[in-house]
FIDREN-249434 format. One record per residue: z, x, y of N, C-alpha, C in turn; residue in one letter. Coordinates in Angstrom, 3 decimals, padded with zeros to 6 digits, always signed. Each point is the difference from the previous one (the first is absolute). Example, Ala and Ser with C-alpha at 12.3 -4.5 7.8 and 13.67 -1.06 7.14 Angstrom:
<recs>
{{+007.800, +013.190, -005.690}, {+000.000, -000.890, +001.190}, {+000.000, +000.900, +001.200}, A},
{{-000.720, -000.350, +001.050}, {+000.060, +000.820, +001.190}, {+000.730, -000.770, +001.090}, S},
</recs>
This chain:
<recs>
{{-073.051, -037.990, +124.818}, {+000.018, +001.443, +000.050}, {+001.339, +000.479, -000.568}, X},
{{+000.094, +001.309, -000.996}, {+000.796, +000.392, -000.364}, {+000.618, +000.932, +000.047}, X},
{{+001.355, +000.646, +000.336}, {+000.933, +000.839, +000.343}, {-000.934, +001.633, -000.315}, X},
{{-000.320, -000.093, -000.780}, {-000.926, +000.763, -000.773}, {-001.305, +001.048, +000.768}, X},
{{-000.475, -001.236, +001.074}, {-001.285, +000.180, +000.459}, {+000.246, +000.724, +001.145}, X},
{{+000.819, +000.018, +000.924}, {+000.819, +000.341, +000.975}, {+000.728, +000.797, +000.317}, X},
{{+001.015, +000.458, -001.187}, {+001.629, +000.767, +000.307}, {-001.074, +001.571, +000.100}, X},
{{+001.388, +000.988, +000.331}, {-000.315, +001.133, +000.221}, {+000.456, +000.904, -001.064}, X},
{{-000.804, +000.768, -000.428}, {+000.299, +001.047, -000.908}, {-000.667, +001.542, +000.111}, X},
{{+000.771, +000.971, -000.914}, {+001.089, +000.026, -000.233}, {+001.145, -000.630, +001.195}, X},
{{+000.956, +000.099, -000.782}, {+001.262, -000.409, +001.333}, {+000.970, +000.997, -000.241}, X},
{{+000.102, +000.867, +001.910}, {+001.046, +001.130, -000.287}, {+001.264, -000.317, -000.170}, X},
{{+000.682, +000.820, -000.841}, {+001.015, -000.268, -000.805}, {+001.227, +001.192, +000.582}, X},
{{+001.655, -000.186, -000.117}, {+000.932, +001.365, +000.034}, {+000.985, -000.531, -000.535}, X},
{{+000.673, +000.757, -000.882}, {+001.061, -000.223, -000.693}, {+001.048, -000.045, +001.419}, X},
{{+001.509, -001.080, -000.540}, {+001.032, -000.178, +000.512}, {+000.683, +001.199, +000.597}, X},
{{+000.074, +001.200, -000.588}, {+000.497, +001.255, +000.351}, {-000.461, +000.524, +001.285}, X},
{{-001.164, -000.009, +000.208}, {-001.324, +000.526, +000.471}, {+000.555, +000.315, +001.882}, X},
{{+000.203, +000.529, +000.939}, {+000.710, -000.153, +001.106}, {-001.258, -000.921, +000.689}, X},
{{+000.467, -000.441, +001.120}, {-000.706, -001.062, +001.078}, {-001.504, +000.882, +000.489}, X},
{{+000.366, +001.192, +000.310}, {-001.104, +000.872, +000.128}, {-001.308, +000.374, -000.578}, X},
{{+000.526, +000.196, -001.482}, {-001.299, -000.111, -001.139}, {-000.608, -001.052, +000.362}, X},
{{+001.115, -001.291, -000.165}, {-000.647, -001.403, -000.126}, {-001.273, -000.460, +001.275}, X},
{{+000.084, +000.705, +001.066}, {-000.284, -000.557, +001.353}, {-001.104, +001.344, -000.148}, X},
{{+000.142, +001.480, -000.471}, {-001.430, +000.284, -000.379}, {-000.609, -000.188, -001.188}, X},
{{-000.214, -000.698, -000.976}, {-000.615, -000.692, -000.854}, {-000.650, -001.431, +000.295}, X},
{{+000.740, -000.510, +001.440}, {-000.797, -000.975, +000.271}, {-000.857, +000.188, +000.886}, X},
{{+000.576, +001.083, +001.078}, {-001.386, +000.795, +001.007}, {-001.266, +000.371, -000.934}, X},
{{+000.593, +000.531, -000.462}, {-001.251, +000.367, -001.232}, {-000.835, -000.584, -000.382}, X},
{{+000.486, -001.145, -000.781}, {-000.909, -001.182, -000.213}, {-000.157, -001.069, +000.775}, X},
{{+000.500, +000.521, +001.056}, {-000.398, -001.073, +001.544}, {-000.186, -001.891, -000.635}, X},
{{+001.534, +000.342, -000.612}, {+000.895, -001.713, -000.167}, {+001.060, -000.116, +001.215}, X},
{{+000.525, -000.972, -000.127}, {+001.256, -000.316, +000.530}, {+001.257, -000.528, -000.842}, X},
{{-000.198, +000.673, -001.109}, {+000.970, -000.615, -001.368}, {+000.029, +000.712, -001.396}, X},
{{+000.528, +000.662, -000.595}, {+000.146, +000.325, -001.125}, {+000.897, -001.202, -000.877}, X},
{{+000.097, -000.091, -001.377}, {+000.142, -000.289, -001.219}, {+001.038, +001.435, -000.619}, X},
{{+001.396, -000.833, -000.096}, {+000.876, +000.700, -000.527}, {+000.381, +000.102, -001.108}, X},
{{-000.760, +001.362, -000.911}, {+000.281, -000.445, -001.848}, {+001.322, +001.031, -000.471}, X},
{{-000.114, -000.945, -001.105}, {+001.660, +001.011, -000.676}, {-000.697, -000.705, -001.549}, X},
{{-000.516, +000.515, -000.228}, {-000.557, -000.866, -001.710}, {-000.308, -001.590, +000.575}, X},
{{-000.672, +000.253, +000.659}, {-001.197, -001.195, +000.383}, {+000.711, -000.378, +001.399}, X},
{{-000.437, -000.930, +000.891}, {+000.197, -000.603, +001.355}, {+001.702, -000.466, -000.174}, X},
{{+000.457, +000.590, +001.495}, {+001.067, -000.589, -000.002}, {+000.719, -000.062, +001.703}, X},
{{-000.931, +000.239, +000.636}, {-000.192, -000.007, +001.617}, {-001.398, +000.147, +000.639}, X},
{{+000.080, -000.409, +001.348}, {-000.842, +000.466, +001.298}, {+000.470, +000.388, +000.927}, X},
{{-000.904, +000.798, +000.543}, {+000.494, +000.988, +001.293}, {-000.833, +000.285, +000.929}, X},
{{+000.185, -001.016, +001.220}, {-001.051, -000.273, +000.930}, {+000.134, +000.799, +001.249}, X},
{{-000.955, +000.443, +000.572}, {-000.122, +000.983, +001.645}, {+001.749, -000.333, +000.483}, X},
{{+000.417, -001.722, -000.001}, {+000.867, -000.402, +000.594}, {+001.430, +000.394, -000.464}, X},
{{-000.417, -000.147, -001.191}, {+001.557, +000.455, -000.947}, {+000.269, +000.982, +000.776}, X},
{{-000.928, +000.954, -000.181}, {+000.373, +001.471, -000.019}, {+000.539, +000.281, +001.717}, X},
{{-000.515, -000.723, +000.985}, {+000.060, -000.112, +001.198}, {+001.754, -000.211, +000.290}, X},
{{+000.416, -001.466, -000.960}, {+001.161, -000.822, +000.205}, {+001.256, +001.149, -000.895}, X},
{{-000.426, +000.470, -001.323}, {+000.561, +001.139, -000.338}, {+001.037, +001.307, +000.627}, X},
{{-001.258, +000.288, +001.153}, {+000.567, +001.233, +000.510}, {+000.839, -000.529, +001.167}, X},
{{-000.742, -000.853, +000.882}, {+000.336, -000.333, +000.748}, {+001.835, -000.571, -000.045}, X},
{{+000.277, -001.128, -000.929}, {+001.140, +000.508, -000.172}, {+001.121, +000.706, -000.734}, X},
{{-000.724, +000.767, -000.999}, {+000.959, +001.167, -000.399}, {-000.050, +001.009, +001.116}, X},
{{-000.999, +000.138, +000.876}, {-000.140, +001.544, +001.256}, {+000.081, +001.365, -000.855}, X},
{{-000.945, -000.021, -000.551}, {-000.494, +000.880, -000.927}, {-001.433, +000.722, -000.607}, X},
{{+000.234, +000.817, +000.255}, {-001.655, +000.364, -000.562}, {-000.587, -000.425, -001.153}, X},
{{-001.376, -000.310, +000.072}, {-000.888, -001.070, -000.898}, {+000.391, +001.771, -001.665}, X},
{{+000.374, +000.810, +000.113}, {-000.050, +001.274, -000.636}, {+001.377, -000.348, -001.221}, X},
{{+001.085, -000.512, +001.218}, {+001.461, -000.281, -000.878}, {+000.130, -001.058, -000.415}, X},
{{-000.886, -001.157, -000.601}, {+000.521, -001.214, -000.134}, {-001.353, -000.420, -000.971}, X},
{{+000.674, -000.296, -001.264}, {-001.160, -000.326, -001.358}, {-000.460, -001.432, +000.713}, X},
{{-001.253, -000.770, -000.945}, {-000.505, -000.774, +000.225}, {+000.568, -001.355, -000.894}, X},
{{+000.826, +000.416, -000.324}, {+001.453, -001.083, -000.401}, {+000.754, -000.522, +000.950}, X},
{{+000.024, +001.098, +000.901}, {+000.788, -000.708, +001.249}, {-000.646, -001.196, +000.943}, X},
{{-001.455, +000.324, -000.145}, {-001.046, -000.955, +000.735}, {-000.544, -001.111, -000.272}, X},
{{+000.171, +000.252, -001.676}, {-001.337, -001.007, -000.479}, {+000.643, -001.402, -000.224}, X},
{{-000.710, -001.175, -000.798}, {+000.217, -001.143, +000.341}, {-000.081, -000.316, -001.408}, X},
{{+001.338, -000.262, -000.702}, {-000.598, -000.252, -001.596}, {+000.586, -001.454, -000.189}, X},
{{-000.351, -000.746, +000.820}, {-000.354, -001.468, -000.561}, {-001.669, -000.487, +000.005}, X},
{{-000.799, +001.289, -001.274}, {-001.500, +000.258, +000.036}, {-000.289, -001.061, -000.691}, X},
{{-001.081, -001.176, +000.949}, {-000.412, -001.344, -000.515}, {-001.830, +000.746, -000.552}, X},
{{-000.208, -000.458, -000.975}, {-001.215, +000.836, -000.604}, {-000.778, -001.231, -000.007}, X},
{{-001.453, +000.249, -001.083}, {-001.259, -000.845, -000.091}, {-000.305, +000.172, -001.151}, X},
{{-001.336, -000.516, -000.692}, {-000.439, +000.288, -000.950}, {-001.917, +000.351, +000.850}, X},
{{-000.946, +000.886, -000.904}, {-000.988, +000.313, +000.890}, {-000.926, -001.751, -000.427}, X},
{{+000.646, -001.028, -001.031}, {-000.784, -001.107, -000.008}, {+000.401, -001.307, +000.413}, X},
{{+001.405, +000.405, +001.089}, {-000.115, -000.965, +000.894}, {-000.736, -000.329, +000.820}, X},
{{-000.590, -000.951, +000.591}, {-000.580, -000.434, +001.368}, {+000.282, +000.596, +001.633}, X},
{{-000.990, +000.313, +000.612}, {+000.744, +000.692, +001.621}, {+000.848, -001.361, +000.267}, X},
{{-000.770, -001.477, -000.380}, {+001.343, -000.853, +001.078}, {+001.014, -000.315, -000.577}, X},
{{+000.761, +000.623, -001.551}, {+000.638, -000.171, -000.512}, {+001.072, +001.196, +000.568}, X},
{{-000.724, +001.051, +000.151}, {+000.810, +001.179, +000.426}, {+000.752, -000.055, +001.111}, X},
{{-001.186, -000.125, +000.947}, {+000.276, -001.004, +001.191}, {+001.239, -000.796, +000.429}, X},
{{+000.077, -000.810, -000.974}, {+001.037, -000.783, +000.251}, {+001.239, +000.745, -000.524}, X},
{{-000.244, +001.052, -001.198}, {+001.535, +000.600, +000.014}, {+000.141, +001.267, +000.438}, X},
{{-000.994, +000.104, +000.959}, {+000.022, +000.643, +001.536}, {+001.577, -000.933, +000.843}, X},
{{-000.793, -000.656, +000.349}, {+000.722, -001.206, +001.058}, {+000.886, -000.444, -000.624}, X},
{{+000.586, -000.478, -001.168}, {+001.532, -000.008, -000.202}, {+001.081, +000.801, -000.343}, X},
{{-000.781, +001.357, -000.390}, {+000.676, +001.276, +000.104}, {+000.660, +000.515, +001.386}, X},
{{-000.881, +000.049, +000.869}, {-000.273, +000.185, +001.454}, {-000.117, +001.512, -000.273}, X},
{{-001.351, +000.535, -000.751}, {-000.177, +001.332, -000.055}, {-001.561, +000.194, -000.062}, X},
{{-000.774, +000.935, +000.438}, {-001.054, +000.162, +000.320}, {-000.535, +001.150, -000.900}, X},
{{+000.595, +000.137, -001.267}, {-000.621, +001.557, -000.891}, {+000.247, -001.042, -001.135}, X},
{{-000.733, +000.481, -001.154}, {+000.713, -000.506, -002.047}, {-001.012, +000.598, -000.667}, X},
{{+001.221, +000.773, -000.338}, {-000.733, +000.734, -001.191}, {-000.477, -000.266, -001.124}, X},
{{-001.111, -000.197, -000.680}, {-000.873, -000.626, -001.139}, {+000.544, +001.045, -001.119}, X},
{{+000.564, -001.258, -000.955}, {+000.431, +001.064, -000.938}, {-001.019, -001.133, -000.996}, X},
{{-000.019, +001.037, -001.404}, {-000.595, -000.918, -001.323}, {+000.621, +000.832, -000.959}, X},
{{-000.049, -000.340, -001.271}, {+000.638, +000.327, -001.393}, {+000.108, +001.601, +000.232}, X},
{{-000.966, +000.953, +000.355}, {-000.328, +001.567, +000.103}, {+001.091, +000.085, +000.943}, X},
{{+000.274, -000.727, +001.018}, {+001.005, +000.625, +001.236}, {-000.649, -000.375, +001.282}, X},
{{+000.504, +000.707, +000.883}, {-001.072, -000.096, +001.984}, {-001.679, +000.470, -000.358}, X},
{{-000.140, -000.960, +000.180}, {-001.668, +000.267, +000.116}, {-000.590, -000.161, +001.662}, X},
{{+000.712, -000.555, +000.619}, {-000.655, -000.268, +001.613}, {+001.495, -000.127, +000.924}, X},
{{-000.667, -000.345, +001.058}, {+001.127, -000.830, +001.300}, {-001.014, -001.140, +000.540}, X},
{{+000.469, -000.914, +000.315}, {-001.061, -000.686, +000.969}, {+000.707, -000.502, +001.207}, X},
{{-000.308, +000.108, +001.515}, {+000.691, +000.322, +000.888}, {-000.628, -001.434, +000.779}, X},
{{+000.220, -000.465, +001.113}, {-000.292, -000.903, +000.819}, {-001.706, +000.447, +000.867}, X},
{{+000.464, +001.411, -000.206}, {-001.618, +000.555, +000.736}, {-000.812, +000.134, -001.113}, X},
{{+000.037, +000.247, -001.388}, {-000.942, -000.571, -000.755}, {-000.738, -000.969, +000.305}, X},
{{+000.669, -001.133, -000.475}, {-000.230, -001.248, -000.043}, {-000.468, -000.103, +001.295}, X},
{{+000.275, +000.092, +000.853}, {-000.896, -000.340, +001.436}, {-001.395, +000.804, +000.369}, X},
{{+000.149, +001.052, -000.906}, {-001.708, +000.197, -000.308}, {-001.124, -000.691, -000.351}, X},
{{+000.944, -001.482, -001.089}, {-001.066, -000.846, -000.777}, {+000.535, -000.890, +000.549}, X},
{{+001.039, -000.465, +000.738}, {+000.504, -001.398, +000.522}, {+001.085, -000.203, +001.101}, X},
{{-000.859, +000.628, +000.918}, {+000.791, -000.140, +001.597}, {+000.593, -000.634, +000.177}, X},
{{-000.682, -001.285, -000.103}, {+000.799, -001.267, +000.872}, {+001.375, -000.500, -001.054}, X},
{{+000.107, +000.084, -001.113}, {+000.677, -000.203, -000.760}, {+001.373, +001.041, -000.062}, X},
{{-000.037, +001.633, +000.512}, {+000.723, +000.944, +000.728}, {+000.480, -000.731, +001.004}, X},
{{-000.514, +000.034, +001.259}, {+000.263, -000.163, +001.176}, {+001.303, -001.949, -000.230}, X},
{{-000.469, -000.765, -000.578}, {+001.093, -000.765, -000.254}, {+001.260, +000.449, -000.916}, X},
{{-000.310, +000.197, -000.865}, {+001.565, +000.980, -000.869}, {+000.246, +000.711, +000.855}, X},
{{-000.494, +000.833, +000.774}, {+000.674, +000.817, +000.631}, {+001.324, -000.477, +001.326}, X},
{{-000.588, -001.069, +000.340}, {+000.449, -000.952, +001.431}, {+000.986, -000.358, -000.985}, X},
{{+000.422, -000.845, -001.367}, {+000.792, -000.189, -000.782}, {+001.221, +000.740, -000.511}, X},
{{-000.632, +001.323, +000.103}, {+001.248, +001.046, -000.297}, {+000.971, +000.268, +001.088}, X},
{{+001.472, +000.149, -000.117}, {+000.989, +000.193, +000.581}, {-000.047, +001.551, +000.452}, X},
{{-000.093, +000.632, +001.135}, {-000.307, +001.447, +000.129}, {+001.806, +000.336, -000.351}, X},
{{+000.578, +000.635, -000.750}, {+001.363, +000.621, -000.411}, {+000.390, +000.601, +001.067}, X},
{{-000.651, +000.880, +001.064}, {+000.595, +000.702, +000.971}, {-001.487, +000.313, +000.878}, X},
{{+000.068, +000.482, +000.907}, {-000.874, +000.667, +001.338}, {-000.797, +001.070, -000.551}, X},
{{+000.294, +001.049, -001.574}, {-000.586, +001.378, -000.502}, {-000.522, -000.935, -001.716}, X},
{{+000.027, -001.290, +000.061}, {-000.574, -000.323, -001.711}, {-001.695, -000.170, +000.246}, X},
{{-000.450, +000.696, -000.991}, {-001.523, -000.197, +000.062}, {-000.188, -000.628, -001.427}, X},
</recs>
């Protein structure tokens, strides 16, 4: 099975500028837990948690603080014709649970751990036991 068959699209997107607020209603919106941070193509993510760990310690409103301050730009990506257990695995040595599918055009998808556990539970549920949780708020 291929990256392809699975990932989620469109995938919501906010520029670096963008404050924590937009970012966190653009994902209510599209009822994710993660945006894709572009500046002339991918160059972060910005998860429920970021944005959580963000405010929390600047003590600041999600209103005063861009999504630069939050996001995570060591962005490990995919291609949409890799394999789920290929992904999978650079799931689990990443220790990150989102990757954004890029191809020659740019972001075409995300494919997330709850994808893939749509078509392959049991194969989730072990990567998942594998991954290092970063803190008590990482999803």
């Amino acid at each position: 099975m291929r990256v392809q068959e699975v990932m989620s699209t469109p995938v919501v997107t906010v520029p670096p500028d963008a404050t924590l607020q937009q970012a966190i209603g653009a994902m209510l919106n599209d009822r994710v837990g993660s945006a894709v941070v572009v500046e002339h193509g991918p160059v972060g993510i910005i998860t429920r948690s970021d944005i959580l760990r963000a405010t929390y310690h600047e003590e600041t409103a999600l209103s005063k603080l861009t999504v630069r301050a939050g996001m995570s730009d060591d962005l490990v990506t995919t291609t949409s014709e890799t394999t789920v257990t290929k992904a999978l695995r650079t799931m689990q040595s990443h220790n990150v649970k989102k990757l954004p599918v890029l191809s020659e055009m740019g972001l075409v998808g995300i494919v997330t751990m709850t994808d893939i556990a749509r078509h392959q539970p049991e194969r989730v549920r072990t990567a998942r036991k594998e991954i290092e949780r970063k803190d008590e708020w990482t999803d």
